[in-house]
VEXNU-705245 format. One line per field, with one value per residue (C-alpha): residue in three letters; x, y, z; residue number from 1. Coordinates in steps of 0.001 Angstrom, whole numbers. Example, Ala and Ser with C-alpha at 12.3 -4.5 7.8 and 13.67 -1.06 7.14 Angstrom:
// residues 2
aa	[ALA:SER]
u	[12300:13670]
v	[-4500:-1060]
w	[7800:7140]
i	[1:2]
// end
This chain:
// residues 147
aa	[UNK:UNK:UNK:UNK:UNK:UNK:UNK:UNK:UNK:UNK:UNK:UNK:UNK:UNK:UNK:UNK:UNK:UNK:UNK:UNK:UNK:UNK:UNK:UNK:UNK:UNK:UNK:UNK:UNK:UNK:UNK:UNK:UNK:UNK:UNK:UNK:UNK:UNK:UNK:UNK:UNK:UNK:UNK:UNK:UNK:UNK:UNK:UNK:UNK:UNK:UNK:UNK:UNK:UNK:UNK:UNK:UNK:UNK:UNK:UNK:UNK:UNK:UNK:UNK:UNK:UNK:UNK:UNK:UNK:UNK:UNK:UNK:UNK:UNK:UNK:UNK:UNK:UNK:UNK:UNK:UNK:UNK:UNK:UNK:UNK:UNK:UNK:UNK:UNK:UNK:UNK:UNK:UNK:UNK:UNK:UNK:UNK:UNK:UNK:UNK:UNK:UNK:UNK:UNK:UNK:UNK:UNK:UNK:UNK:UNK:UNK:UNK:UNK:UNK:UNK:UNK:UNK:UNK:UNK:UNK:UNK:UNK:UNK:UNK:UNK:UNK:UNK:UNK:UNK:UNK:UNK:UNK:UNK:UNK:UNK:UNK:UNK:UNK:UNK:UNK:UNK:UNK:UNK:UNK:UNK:UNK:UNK]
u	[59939:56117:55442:57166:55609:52226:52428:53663:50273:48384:49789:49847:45725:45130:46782:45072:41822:42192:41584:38660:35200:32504:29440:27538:30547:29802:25919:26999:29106:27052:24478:26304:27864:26010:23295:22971:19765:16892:18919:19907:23524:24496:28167:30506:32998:36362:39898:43460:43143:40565:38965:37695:34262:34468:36042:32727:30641:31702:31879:28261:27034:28591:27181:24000:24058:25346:23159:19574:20385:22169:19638:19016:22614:22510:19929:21370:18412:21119:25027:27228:30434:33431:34629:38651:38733:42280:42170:42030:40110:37380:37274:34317:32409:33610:33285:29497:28766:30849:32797:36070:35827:34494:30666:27926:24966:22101:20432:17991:18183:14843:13376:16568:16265:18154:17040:19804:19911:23054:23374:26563:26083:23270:26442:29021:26588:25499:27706:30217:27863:24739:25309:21719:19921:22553:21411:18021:17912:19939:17673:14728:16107:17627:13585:12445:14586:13942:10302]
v	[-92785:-93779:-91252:-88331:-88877:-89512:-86338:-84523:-85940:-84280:-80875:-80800:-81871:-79530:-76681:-77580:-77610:-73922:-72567:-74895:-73379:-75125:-75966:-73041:-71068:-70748:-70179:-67594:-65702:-66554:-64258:-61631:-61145:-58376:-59906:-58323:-56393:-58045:-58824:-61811:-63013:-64815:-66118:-68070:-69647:-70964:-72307:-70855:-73336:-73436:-75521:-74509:-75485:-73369:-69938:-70348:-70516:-67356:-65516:-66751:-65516:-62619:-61411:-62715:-60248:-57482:-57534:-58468:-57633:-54065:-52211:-54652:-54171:-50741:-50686:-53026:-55698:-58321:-58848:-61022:-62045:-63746:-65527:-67492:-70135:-70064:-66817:-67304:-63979:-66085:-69042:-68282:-67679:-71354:-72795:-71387:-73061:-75854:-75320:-77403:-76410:-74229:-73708:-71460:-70510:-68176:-67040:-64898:-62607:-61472:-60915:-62115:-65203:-67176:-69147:-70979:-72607:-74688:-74927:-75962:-79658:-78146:-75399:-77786:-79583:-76817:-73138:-74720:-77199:-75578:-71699:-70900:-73489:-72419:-68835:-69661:-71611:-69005:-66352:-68267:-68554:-65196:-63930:-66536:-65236:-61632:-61922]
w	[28869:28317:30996:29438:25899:27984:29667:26268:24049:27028:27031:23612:23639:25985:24640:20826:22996:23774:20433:19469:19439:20581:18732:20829:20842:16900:17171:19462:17681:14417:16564:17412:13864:12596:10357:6498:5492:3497:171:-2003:-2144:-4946:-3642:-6154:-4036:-5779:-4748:-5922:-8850:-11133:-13970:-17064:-15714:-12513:-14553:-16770:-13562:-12297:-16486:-16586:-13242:-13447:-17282:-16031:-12584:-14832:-17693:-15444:-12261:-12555:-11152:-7917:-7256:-7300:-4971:-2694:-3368:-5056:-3641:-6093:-4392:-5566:-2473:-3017:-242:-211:1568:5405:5276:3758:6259:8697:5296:3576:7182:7248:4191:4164:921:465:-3393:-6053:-5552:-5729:-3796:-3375:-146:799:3886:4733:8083:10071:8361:5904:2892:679:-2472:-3307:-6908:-7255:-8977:-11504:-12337:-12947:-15171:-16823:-16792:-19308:-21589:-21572:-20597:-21471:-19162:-16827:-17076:-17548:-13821:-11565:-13338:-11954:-8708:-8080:-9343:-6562:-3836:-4832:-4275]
i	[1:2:3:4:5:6:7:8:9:10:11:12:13:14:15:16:17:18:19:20:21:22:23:24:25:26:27:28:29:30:31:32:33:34:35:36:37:38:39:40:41:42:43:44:45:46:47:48:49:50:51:52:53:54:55:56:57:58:59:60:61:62:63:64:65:66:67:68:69:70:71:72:73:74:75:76:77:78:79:80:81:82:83:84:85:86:87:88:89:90:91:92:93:94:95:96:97:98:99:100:101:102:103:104:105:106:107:108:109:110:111:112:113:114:115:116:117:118:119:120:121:122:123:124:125:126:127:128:129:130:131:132:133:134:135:136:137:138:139:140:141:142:143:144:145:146:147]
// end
Protein backbone atom coordinates (compact mmCIF):
# COMPACT_ATOMS: atom_id res chain seq x y z
CA UNK A 1 0.00 0.00 0.00
CA UNK A 2 2.80 2.66 0.99
CA UNK A 3 4.41 1.63 -2.24
CA UNK A 4 1.52 2.28 -4.51
CA UNK A 5 0.68 5.78 -2.99
CA UNK A 6 4.67 6.28 -3.11
CA UNK A 7 4.86 5.56 -6.63
CA UNK A 8 1.47 7.66 -7.32
CA UNK A 9 3.02 11.18 -5.42
CA UNK A 10 5.92 10.53 -7.95
CA UNK A 11 4.12 10.33 -11.16
CA UNK A 12 1.99 12.84 -10.22
CA UNK A 13 5.39 15.24 -9.34
CA UNK A 14 6.77 14.38 -12.28
CA UNK A 15 4.08 14.90 -14.55
CA UNK A 16 3.27 18.63 -12.62
CA UNK A 17 7.08 19.10 -13.34
CA UNK A 18 6.48 19.05 -17.08
CA UNK A 19 4.63 22.19 -17.41
CA UNK A 20 6.78 24.30 -14.99
CA UNK A 21 9.09 26.85 -16.54
CA UNK A 22 12.22 27.38 -15.30
CA UNK A 23 13.63 30.54 -14.05
CA UNK A 24 15.73 30.82 -17.53
CA UNK A 25 13.01 29.28 -19.32
CA UNK A 26 11.13 32.74 -18.48
CA UNK A 27 14.14 35.15 -19.23
CA UNK A 28 14.15 33.30 -22.34
CA UNK A 29 11.06 33.65 -23.55
CA UNK A 30 10.83 37.20 -21.84
CA UNK A 31 13.62 37.74 -24.75
CA UNK A 32 12.17 36.49 -27.45
CA UNK A 33 8.72 38.21 -26.82
CA UNK A 34 8.78 40.91 -29.15
CA UNK A 35 9.83 43.99 -27.11
CA UNK A 36 7.40 47.37 -27.49
CA UNK A 37 8.83 50.57 -29.14
CA UNK A 38 10.18 53.55 -27.07
CA UNK A 39 6.77 54.54 -25.28
CA UNK A 40 5.34 54.89 -21.75
CA UNK A 41 2.74 52.43 -20.45
CA UNK A 42 0.68 53.50 -17.87
CA UNK A 43 -1.07 49.91 -16.89
CA UNK A 44 -3.96 49.86 -14.21
CA UNK A 45 -4.25 46.37 -13.25
CA UNK A 46 -7.60 45.23 -11.37
CA UNK A 47 -9.40 41.92 -10.27
CA UNK A 48 -13.15 40.80 -11.20
CA UNK A 49 -14.16 42.65 -7.98
CA UNK A 50 -13.54 45.97 -7.29
CA UNK A 51 -13.59 48.66 -4.51
CA UNK A 52 -14.71 51.97 -4.61
CA UNK A 53 -11.06 52.98 -4.18
CA UNK A 54 -9.72 50.92 -7.14
CA UNK A 55 -12.90 52.12 -9.77
CA UNK A 56 -11.62 55.80 -8.83
CA UNK A 57 -8.04 54.74 -9.68
CA UNK A 58 -8.76 53.78 -13.04
CA UNK A 59 -11.82 57.14 -13.55
CA UNK A 60 -8.85 59.28 -12.46
CA UNK A 61 -6.15 57.85 -14.67
CA UNK A 62 -8.08 57.60 -17.32
CA UNK A 63 -9.59 61.59 -17.39
CA UNK A 64 -6.11 62.44 -16.62
CA UNK A 65 -4.59 60.36 -19.99
CA UNK A 66 -7.53 61.77 -21.92
CA UNK A 67 -7.58 65.27 -21.10
CA UNK A 68 -3.27 65.72 -20.99
CA UNK A 69 -2.14 63.02 -22.70
CA UNK A 70 -4.45 62.83 -25.96
CA UNK A 71 -2.05 63.81 -28.23
CA UNK A 72 0.91 61.31 -26.87
CA UNK A 73 -1.55 58.61 -27.41
CA UNK A 74 -2.23 59.42 -30.68
CA UNK A 75 1.15 59.37 -31.50
CA UNK A 76 1.92 56.28 -29.89
CA UNK A 77 4.35 58.12 -27.24
CA UNK A 78 1.81 57.09 -24.15
CA UNK A 79 -0.21 53.43 -23.93
CA UNK A 80 -2.92 53.38 -21.06
CA UNK A 81 -4.13 49.85 -20.48
CA UNK A 82 -6.77 48.44 -18.42
CA UNK A 83 -5.43 45.02 -17.59
CA UNK A 84 -8.42 42.44 -15.42
CA UNK A 85 -6.24 39.79 -13.72
CA UNK A 86 -8.95 37.50 -13.68
CA UNK A 87 -8.48 36.93 -17.31
CA UNK A 88 -5.95 34.09 -17.98
CA UNK A 89 -5.26 36.10 -21.18
CA UNK A 90 -3.64 38.54 -18.81
CA UNK A 91 -1.41 36.15 -16.73
CA UNK A 92 2.17 36.41 -18.27
CA UNK A 93 1.44 40.27 -17.90
CA UNK A 94 0.26 40.01 -13.85
CA UNK A 95 3.00 37.25 -13.54
CA UNK A 96 5.64 39.93 -15.03
CA UNK A 97 4.71 42.31 -12.55
CA UNK A 98 3.69 40.41 -9.81
CA UNK A 99 0.12 41.67 -9.30
CA UNK A 100 -2.22 39.47 -7.07
CA UNK A 101 -4.59 42.68 -6.89
CA UNK A 102 -5.64 45.95 -8.23
CA UNK A 103 -2.52 48.15 -9.00
CA UNK A 104 -1.01 50.50 -11.18
CA UNK A 105 2.23 51.17 -12.75
CA UNK A 106 4.18 53.18 -15.20
CA UNK A 107 7.18 52.11 -17.29
CA UNK A 108 9.16 53.42 -19.69
CA UNK A 109 10.40 51.49 -22.79
CA UNK A 110 13.23 53.24 -24.23
CA UNK A 111 16.26 51.82 -25.80
CA UNK A 112 15.28 48.06 -25.14
CA UNK A 113 15.13 48.88 -21.69
CA UNK A 114 12.62 49.07 -19.02
CA UNK A 115 12.07 51.60 -16.29
CA UNK A 116 9.00 51.09 -13.79
CA UNK A 117 7.35 53.01 -11.31
CA UNK A 118 4.88 51.18 -8.97
CA UNK A 119 2.51 53.58 -7.67
CA UNK A 120 0.07 51.57 -6.48
CA UNK A 121 0.19 52.39 -2.45
CA UNK A 122 0.49 56.38 -3.24
CA UNK A 123 -3.04 55.52 -5.52
CA UNK A 124 -4.87 53.82 -2.97
CA UNK A 125 -3.97 56.66 -0.68
CA UNK A 126 -4.73 59.15 -2.87
CA UNK A 127 -7.19 58.47 -6.32
CA UNK A 128 -10.30 58.38 -3.98
CA UNK A 129 -9.35 61.07 -1.02
CA UNK A 130 -7.29 63.40 -2.67
CA UNK A 131 -7.97 63.11 -6.65
CA UNK A 132 -5.92 66.23 -7.27
CA UNK A 133 -2.59 65.14 -5.53
CA UNK A 134 -3.42 61.95 -7.16
CA UNK A 135 -3.46 63.61 -10.55
CA UNK A 136 -0.97 65.96 -9.73
CA UNK A 137 1.79 62.88 -8.97
CA UNK A 138 1.05 60.45 -12.06
CA UNK A 139 1.14 63.76 -14.14
CA UNK A 140 4.65 64.23 -12.82
CA UNK A 141 5.62 60.89 -13.46
CA UNK A 142 4.12 60.15 -16.80
CA UNK A 143 6.18 63.93 -17.77
CA UNK A 144 9.30 62.07 -16.14
CA UNK A 145 9.03 58.96 -18.11
CA UNK A 146 8.15 60.85 -21.28
CA UNK A 147 11.34 62.71 -21.29
Amino acid sequence: MKTSILVLLTACLALMSCGTKTQSDKQQTAATAEQPTDCVEVLYFHGKQRCATCMAIEQNTKALIDSLYADQVAGGQLVFKIIDISDSANADLAEKYEVTWSSLFITRHKGGQETTENLTQFAFANARKAPADFKAEVTRKINEMLK
